[in-house]
MARNUDO-859751 format. One record per residue (C-alpha): residue number from 1; x, y, z. Coordinates in pm, 1 decimal. Example, Ala and Ser with C-alpha at 12.3 -4.5 7.8 and 13.67 -1.06 7.14 Angstrom:
+------+----------+----------+----------+
| loro |        x |        y |        z |
+------+----------+----------+----------+
|    1 |   1230.0 |   -450.0 |    780.0 |
|    2 |   1367.0 |   -106.0 |    714.0 |
+------+----------+----------+----------+
END
This chain:
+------+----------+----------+----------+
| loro |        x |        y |        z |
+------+----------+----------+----------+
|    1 |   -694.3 |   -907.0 |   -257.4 |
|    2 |   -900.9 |   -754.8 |   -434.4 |
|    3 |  -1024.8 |   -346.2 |   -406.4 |
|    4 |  -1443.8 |   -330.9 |   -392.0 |
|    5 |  -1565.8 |     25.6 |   -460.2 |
|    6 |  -1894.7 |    -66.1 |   -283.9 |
|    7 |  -1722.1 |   -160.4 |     38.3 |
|    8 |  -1431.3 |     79.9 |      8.5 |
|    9 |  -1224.9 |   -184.7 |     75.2 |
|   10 |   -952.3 |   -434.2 |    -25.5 |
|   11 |  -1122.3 |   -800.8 |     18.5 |
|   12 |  -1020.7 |  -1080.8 |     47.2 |
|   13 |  -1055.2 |  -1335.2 |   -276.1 |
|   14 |   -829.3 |  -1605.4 |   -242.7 |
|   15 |   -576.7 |  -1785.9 |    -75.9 |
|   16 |   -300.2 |  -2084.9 |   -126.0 |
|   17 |    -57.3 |  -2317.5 |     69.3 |
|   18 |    308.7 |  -2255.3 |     42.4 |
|   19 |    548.5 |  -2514.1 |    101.9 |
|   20 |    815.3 |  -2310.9 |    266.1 |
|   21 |    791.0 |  -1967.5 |    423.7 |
|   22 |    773.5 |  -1725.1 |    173.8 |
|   23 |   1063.0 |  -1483.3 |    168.4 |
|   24 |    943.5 |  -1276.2 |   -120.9 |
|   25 |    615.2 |  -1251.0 |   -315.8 |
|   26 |    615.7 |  -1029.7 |   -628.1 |
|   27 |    379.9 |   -951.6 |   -920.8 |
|   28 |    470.7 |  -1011.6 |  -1215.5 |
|   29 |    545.6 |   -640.9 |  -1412.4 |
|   30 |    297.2 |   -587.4 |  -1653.9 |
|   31 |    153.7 |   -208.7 |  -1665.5 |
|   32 |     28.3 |   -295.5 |  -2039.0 |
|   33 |   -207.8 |   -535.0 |  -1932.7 |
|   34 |    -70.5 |   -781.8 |  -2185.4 |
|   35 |     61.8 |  -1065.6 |  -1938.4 |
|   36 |   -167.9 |  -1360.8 |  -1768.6 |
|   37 |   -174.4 |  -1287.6 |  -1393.1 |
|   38 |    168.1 |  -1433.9 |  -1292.7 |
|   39 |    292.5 |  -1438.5 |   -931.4 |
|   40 |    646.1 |  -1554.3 |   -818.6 |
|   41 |    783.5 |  -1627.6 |   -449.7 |
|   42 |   1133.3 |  -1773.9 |   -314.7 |
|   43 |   1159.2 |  -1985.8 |    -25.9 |
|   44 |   1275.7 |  -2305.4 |   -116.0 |
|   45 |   1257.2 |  -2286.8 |   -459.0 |
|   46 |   1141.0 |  -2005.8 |   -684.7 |
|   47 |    793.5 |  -2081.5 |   -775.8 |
|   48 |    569.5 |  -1892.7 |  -1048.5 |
|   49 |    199.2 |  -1923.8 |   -993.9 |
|   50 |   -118.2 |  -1859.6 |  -1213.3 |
|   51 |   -406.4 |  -1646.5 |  -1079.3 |
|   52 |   -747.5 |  -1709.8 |  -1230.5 |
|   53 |  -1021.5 |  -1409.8 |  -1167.5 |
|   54 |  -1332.4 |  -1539.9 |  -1119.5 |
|   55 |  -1473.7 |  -1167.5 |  -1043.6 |
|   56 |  -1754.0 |  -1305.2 |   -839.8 |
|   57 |  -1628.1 |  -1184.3 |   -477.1 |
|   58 |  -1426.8 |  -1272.0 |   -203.9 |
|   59 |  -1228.2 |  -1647.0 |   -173.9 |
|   60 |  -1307.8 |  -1740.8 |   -550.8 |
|   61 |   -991.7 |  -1702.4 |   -739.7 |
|   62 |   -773.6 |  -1962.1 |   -818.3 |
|   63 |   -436.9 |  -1974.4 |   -787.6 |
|   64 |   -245.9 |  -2264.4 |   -978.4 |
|   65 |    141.7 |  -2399.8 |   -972.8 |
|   66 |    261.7 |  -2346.0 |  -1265.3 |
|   67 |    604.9 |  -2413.8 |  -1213.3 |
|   68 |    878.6 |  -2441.7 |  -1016.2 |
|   69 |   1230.6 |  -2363.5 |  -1040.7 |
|   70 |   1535.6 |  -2535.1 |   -840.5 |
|   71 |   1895.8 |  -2370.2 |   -882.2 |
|   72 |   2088.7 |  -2711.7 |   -771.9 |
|   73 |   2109.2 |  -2950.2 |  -1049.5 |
|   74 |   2244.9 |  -3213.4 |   -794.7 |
|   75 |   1978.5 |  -3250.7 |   -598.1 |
|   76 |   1605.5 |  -3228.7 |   -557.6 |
|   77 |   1650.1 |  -2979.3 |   -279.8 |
|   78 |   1779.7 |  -2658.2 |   -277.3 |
|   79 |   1962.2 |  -2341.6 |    -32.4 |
|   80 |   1715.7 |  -2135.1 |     58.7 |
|   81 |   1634.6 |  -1834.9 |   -163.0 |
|   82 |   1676.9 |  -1477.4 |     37.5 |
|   83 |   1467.6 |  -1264.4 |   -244.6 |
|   84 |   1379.6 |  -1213.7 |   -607.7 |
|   85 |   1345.3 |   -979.3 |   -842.4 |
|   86 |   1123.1 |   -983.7 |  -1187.6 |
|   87 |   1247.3 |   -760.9 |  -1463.0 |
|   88 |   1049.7 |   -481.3 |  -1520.9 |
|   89 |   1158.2 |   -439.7 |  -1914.7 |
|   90 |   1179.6 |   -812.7 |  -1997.7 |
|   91 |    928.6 |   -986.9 |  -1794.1 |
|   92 |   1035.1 |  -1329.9 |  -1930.6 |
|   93 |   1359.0 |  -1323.1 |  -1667.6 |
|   94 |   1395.4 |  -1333.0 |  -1310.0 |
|   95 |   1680.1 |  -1291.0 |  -1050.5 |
|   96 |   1736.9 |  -1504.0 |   -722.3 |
|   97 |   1962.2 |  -1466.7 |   -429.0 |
|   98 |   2056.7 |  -1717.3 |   -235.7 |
|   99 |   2227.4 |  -1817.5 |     61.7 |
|  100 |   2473.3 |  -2024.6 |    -85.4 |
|  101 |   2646.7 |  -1700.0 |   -208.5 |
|  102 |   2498.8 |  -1715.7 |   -589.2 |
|  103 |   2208.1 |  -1554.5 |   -744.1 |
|  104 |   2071.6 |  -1741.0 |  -1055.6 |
|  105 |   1856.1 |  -1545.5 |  -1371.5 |
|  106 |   1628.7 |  -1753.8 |  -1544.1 |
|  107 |   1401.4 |  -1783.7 |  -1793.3 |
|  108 |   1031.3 |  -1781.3 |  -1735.5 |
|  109 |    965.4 |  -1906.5 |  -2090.2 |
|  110 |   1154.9 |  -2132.9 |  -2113.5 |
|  111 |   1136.6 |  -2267.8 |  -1757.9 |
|  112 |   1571.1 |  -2305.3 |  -1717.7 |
|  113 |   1818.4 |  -2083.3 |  -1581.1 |
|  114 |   1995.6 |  -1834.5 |  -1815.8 |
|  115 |   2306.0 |  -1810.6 |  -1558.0 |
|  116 |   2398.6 |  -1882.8 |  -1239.0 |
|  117 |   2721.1 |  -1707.8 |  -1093.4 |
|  118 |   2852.8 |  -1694.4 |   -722.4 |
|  119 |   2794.1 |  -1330.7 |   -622.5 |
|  120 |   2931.2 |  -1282.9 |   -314.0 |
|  121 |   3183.5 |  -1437.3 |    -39.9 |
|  122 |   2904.8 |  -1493.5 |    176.4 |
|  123 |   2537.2 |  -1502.2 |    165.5 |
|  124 |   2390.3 |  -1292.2 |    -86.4 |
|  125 |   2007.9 |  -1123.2 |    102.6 |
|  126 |   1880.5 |   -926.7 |   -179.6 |
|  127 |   1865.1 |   -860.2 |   -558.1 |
|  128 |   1739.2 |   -566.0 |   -781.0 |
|  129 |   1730.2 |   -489.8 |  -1141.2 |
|  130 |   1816.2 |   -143.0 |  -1286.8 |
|  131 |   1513.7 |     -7.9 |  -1552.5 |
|  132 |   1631.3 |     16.4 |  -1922.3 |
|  133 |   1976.2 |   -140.0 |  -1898.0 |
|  134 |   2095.4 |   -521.2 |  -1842.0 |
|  135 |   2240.9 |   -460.0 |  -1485.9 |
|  136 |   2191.3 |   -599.0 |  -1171.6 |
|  137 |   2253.3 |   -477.5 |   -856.5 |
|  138 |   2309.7 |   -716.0 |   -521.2 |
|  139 |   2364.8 |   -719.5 |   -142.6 |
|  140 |   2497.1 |   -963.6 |    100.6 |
|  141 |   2581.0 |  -1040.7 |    407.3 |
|  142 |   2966.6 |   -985.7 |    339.5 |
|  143 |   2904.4 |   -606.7 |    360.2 |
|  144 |   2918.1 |   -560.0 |     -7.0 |
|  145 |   2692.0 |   -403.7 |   -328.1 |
|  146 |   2772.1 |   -552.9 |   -608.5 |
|  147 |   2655.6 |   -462.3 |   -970.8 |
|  148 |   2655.6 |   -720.6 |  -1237.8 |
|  149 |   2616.3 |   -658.0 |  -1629.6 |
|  150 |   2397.9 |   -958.6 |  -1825.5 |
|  151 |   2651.0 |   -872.8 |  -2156.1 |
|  152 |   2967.5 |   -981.6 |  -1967.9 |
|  153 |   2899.6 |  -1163.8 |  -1625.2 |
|  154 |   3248.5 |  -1250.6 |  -1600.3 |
|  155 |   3278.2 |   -916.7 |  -1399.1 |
|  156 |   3153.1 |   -695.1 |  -1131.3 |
|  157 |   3203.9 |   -420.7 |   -967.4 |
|  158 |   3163.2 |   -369.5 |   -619.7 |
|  159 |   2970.4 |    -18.5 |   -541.7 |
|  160 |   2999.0 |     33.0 |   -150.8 |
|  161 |   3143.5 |   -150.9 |    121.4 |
|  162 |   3000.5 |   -113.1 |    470.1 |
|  163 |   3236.3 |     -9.9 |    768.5 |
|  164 |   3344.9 |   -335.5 |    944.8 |
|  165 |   3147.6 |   -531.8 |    702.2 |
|  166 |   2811.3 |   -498.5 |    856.6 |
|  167 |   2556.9 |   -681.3 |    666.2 |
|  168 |   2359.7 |   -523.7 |    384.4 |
|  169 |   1975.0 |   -640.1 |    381.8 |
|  170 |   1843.3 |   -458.3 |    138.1 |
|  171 |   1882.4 |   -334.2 |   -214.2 |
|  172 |   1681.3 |    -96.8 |   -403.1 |
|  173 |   1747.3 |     86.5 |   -757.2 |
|  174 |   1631.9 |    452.4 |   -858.7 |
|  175 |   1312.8 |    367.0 |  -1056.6 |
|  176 |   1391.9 |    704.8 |  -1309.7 |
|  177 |   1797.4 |    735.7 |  -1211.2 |
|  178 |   1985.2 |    402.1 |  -1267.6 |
|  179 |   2318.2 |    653.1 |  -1126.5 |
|  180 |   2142.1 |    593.1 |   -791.8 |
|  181 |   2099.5 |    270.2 |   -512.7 |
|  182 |   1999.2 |    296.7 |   -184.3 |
|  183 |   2064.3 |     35.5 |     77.4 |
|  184 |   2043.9 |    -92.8 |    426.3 |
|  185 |   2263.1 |   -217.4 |    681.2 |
|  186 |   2196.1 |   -419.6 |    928.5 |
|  187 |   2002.9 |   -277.8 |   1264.3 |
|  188 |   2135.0 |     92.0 |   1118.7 |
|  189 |   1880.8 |    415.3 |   1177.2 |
|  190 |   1974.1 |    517.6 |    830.8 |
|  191 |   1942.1 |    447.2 |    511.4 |
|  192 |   2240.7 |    476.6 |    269.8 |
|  193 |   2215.8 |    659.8 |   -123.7 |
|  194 |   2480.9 |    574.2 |   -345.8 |
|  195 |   2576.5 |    732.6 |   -633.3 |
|  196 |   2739.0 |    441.9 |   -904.4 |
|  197 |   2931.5 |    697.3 |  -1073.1 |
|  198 |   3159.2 |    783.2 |   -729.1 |
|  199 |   3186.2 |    436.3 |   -593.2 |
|  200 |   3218.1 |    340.3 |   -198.5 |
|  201 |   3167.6 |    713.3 |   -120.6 |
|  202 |   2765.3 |    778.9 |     14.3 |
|  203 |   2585.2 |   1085.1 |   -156.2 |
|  204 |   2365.1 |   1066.2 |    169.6 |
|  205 |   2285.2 |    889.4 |    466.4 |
|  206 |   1923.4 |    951.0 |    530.1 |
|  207 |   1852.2 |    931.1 |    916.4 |
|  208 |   1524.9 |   1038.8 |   1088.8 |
|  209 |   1470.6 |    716.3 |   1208.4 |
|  210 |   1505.6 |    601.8 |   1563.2 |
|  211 |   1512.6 |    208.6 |   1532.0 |
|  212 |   1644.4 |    -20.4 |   1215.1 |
|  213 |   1533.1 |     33.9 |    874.9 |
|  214 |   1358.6 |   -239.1 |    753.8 |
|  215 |   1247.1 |   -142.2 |    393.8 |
|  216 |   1322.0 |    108.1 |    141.0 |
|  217 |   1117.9 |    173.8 |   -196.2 |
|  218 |   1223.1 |    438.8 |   -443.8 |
|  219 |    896.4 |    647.4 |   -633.9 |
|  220 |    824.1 |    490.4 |   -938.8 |
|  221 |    734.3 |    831.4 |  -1076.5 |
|  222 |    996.3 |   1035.2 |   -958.4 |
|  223 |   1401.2 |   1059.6 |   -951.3 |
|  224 |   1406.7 |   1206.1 |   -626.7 |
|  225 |   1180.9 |   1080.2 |   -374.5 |
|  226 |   1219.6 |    780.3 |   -175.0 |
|  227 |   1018.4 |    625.8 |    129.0 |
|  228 |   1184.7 |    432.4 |    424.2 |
|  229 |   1036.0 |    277.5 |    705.2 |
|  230 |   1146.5 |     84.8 |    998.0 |
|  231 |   1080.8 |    -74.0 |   1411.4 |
|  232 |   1050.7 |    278.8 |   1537.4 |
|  233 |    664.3 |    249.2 |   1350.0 |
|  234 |    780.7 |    542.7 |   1088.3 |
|  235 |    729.1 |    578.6 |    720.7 |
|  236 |    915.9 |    817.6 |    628.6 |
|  237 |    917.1 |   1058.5 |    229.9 |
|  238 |   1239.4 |   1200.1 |    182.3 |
|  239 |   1342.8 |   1442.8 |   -108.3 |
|  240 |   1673.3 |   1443.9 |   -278.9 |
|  241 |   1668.6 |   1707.4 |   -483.5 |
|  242 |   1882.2 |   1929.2 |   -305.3 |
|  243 |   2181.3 |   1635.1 |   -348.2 |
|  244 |   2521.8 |   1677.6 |   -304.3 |
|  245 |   2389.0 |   1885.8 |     -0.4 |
|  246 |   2295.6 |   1692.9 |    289.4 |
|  247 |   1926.1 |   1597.7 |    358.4 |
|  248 |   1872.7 |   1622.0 |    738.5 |
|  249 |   1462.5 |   1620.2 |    739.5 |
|  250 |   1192.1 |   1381.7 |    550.8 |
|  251 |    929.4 |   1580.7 |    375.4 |
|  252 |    644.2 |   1340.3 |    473.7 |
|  253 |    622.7 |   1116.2 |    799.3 |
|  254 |    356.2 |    861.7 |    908.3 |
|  255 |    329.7 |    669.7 |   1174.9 |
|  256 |    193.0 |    322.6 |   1200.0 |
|  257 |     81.1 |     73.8 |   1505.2 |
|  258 |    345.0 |   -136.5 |   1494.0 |
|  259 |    728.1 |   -190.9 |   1373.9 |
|  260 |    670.6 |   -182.7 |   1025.6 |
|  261 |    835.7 |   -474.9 |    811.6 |
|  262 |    762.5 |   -382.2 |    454.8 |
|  263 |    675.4 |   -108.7 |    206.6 |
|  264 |    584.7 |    -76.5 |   -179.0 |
|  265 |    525.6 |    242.0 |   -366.1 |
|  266 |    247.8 |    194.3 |   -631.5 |
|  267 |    369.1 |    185.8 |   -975.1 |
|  268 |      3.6 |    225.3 |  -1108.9 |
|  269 |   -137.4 |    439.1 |   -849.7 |
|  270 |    155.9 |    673.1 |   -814.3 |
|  271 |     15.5 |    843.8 |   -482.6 |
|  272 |     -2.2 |    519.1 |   -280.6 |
|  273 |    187.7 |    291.7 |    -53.6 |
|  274 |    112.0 |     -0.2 |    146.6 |
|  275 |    333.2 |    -29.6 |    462.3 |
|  276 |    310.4 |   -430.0 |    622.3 |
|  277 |    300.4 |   -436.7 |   1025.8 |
|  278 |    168.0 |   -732.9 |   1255.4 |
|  279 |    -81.3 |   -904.7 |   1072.5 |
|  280 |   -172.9 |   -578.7 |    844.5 |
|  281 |   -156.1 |   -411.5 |    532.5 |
|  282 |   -200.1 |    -32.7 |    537.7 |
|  283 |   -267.9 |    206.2 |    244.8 |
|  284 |   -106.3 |    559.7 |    242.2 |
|  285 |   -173.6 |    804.8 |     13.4 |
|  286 |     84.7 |   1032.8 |    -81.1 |
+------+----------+----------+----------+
END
């Protein structure tokens, strides 16, 4: 999509088949302007596409295949791929998560995996890079965060553990704070802050919600300000300044026409977010 000032609008301007449902579709990070118009998705395989702007209006971009990138060297199929995550300070490397209990970094450039190492005991649902460092942070349906270092995979170190090991969904890092993760459990009406530097003990539980949390993005511009949103239709801003002290109340709240299955905070246009419901895409503005 494409935004047209004369229409006010986003617009349509292409579209393309996918093999397998897509469980993640990502950008790739490039607030320079210096990279060709990469996009990657998991599903079956991680794929990496090319977008060519034709600027001429709606359904005339091209998107092309460039690649594609299969983490079993046995075989020309694959485990399905949970979620990805492109590294914001080296966009030559993305992560993978998998259900077969690995995630795998590779290489853009180079088109080949850089490592693959079996994360968790079961299977691993989401992956995150931290900004400015070489660690990655994971979560999986064993209950678990796990962070990972690049320099010395040999290791981790596991960051919470969920009571009776209810599944984690998502992960997200601090965008400004790499001391800070938030996470999800599954069907919980919270969503949980973790500090790395006091391990399996929650700064915060941030509640307000009144069905699951679905999706959690952390403000690209800010240390303290997070948005979560879940079934009950909410979006909700919450402030944690005021940490250790609890947060009881969201600062912001909006409420959309349906369960809402996805959120991501602009990293360009700080004061937005688009919240995904039904067959829609909805722009808030901070």
């Amino acid at each position: 999509m494409r935004y047209s000032p004369e229409q006010d609008n986003f617009i349509r301007t292409a579209t393309f088949d996918h093999p397998y449902p897509a469980t993640k579709v990502a950008w790739v990070p490039d607030e320079q302007g210096t990279h060709p118009d990469l996009l990657a998705t998991t599903g079956d395989f991680l794929r990496v596409w090319k977008v060519t702007t034709s600027g001429r209006g709606k359904d005339e971009d091209e998107i092309q295949p460039l690649f594609s990138f299969n983490n079993n060297k046995q075989s020309d199929y694959c485990a399905p791929l949970t979620s990805m995550d492109w590294n914001r300070d080296d966009p030559s490397m993305i992560g993978t998560s998998s259900i077969d209990t690995t995630c795998t970094i590779w290489n853009v450039e180079t088109q080949q995996a850089k490592t693959q190492l079996i994360a968790h005991d079961e299977e691993v649902y989401d992956i995150a890079f931290a900004r400015g460092c070489d660690r990655f942070a994971t979560a999986g349906k064993d209950g678990s965060v796990r962070i990972f270092d690049l320099r010395e995979l040999e290791h981790s170190t596991i960051m919470y553990e969920s009571a009776k090991r209810v599944p984690l969904l998502r992960v997200a890092w601090n965008e400004q704070d790499p001391n800070f993760l938030a996470t999800i459990e599954s069907e919980a009406k919270y969503t949980t802050i973790i500090d790395i530097r006091m391990p399996n003990q929650p700064v915060s539980k941030l509640g307000g919600h009144t069905a699951a949390v679905t999706a959690v993005a952390w403000a690209p511009h800010s240390s303290c300000h997070i948005c979560s949103a879940g079934d009950d239709t909410q979006a909700l801003i919450w402030s944690l300044s005021g940490l250790p002290r609890p947060v009881e109340d969201p600062i912001l709240a909006y409420g959309a026409a349906a369960e809402i299955n996805n959120l991501k905070w602009s990293s360009i246009n700080q004061e937005w977010i688009s919240i995904a419901f039904e067959k829609k895409v909805e722009f808030l503005r901070v």
